[in-house]
C-alpha positions as CSV (number, residue, x, y, z in Angstrom):
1,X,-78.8,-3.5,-71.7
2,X,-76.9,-2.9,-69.1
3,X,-77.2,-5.9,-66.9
4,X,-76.5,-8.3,-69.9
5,X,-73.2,-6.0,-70.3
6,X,-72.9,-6.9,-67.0
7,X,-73.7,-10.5,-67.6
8,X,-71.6,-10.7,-70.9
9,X,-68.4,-9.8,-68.9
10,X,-69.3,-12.6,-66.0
11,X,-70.0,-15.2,-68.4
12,X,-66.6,-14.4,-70.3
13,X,-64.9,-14.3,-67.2
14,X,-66.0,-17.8,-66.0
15,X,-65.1,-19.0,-69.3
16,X,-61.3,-16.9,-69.2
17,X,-60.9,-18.9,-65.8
18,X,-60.8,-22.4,-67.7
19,X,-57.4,-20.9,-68.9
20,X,-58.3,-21.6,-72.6
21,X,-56.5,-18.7,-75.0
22,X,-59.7,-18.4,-77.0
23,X,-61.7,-17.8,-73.9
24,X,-59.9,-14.9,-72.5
25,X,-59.3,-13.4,-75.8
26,X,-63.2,-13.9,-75.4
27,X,-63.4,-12.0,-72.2
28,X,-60.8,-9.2,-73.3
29,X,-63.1,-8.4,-76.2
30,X,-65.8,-8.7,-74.4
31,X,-65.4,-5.9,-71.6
32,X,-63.9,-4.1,-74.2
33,X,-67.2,-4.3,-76.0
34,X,-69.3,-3.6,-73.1
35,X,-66.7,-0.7,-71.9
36,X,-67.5,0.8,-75.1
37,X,-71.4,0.7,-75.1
38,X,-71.4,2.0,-71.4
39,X,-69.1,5.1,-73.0
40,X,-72.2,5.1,-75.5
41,X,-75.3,5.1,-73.7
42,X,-73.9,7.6,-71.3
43,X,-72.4,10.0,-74.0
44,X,-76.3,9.9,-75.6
45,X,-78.2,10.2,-72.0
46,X,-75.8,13.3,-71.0
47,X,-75.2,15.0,-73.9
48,X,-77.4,14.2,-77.1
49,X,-80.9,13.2,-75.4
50,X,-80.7,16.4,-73.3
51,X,-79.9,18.4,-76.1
52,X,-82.7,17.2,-78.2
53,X,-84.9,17.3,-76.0
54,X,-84.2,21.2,-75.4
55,X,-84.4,21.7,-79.0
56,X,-80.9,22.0,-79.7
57,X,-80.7,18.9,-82.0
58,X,-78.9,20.5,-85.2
59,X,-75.9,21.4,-82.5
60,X,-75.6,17.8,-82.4
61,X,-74.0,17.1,-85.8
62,X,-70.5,16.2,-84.4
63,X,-71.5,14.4,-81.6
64,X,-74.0,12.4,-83.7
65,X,-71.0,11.8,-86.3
66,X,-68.7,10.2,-83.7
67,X,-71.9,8.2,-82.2
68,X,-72.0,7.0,-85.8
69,X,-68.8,5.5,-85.7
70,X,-69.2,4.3,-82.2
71,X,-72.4,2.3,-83.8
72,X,-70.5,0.9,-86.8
73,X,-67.6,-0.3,-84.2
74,X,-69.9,-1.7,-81.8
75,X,-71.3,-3.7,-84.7
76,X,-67.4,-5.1,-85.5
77,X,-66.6,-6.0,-81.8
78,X,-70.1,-7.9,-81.8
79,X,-69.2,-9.5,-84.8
80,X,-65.3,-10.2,-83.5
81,X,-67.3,-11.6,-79.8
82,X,-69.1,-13.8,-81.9
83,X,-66.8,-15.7,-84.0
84,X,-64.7,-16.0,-79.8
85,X,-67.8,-17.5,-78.9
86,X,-67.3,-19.9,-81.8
87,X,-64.0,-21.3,-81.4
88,X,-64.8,-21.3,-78.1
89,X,-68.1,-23.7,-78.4
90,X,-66.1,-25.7,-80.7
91,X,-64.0,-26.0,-77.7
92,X,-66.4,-27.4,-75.6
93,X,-65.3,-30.4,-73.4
94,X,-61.7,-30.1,-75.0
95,X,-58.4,-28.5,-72.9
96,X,-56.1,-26.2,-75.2
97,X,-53.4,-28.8,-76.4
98,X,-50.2,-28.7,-74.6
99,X,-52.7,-26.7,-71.8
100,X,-53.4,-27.3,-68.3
101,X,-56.6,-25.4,-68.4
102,X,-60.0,-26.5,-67.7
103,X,-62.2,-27.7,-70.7
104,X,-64.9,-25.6,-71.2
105,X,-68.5,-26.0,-69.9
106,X,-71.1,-26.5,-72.8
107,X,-73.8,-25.0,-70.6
108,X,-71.8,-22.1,-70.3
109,X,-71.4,-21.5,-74.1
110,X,-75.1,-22.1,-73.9
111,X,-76.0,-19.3,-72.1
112,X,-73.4,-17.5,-73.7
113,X,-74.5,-18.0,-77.3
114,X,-78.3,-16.8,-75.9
115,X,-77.0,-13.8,-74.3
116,X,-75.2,-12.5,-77.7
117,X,-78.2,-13.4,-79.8
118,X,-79.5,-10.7,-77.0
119,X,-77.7,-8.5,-77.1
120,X,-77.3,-8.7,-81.3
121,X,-80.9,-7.9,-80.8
122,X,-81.3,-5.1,-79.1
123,X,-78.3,-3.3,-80.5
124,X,-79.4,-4.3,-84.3
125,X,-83.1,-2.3,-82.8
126,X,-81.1,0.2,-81.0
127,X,-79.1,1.4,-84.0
128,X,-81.9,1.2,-86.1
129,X,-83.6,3.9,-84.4
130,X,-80.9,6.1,-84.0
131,X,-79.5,5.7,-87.6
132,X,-82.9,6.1,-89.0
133,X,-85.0,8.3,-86.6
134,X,-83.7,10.1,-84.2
135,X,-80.6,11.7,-85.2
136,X,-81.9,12.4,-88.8
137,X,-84.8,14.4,-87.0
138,X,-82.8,15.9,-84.2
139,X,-80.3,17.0,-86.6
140,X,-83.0,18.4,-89.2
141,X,-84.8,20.4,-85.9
142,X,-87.7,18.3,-85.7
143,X,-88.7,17.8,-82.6
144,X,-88.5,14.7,-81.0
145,X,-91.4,13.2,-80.8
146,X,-93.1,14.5,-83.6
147,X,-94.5,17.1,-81.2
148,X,-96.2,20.0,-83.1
149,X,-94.5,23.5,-81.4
């Protein structure tokens, strides 16, 4: 995940450079986006994962309540990214009227369009097994696994 965060802000950069307002909106959004799931994955590998993992899951409740809203606005920004990548596909080969820029490349929105259907994918699994699994057994006192103490 985190190399196609990486890759999501280089590919939206590239695009921002043709000059094209929908294209750095694009890139705007999307470091924002992939600032935000960095602040994510690191708030669950240093605080809830080593918590769970030394049993202290039901202390987790109000950290698991904000990564709850951090999933639900990770889900708008993806959606908000996508509908960028839109306007900016429909873009393709065209300059911003009244612009200087550079049209857009369509292999660029290519790869692009791939990478968020990525992305979509492994966020859409990655929610679905904290939303479902995880944090409704670490919060419970299960154990994390299913390990049998």
């Amino acid at each position: 995940m985190r190399h196609d965060l990486r890759l999501l802000e280089h590919l939206t950069e590239s695009a921002a450079l043709s000059g094209h307002p929908a294209a750095r909106a694009m890139h705007a959004l999307a470091c924002r986006f992939a600032d935000d799931a960095r602040l994510h994955m690191s708030r669950e590998e240093n605080e809830i994962f080593p918590r769970i993992l030394s049993g202290q899951g039901p202390r987790c409740a109000t950290i698991v309540a904000a990564l709850h809203v951090d999933n639900h606005q990770s889900y708008e920004r993806g959606k908000g990214l996508r509908r960028l990548a839109s306007l900016c596909a429909e873009s393709v080969g065209q300059m911003a009227e009244g612009d200087d820029a550079t049209a857009l490349e369509a292999s660029l929105m290519s790869d692009l369009h791939r990478l968020l259907d990525r992305i979509e994918i492994q966020l859409a699994e990655h929610h679905r097994i904290e939303e479902d699994l995880l944090f409704p057994r670490a919060i419970s006192g299960e154990a994390p696994y299913g390990d049998e103490e």
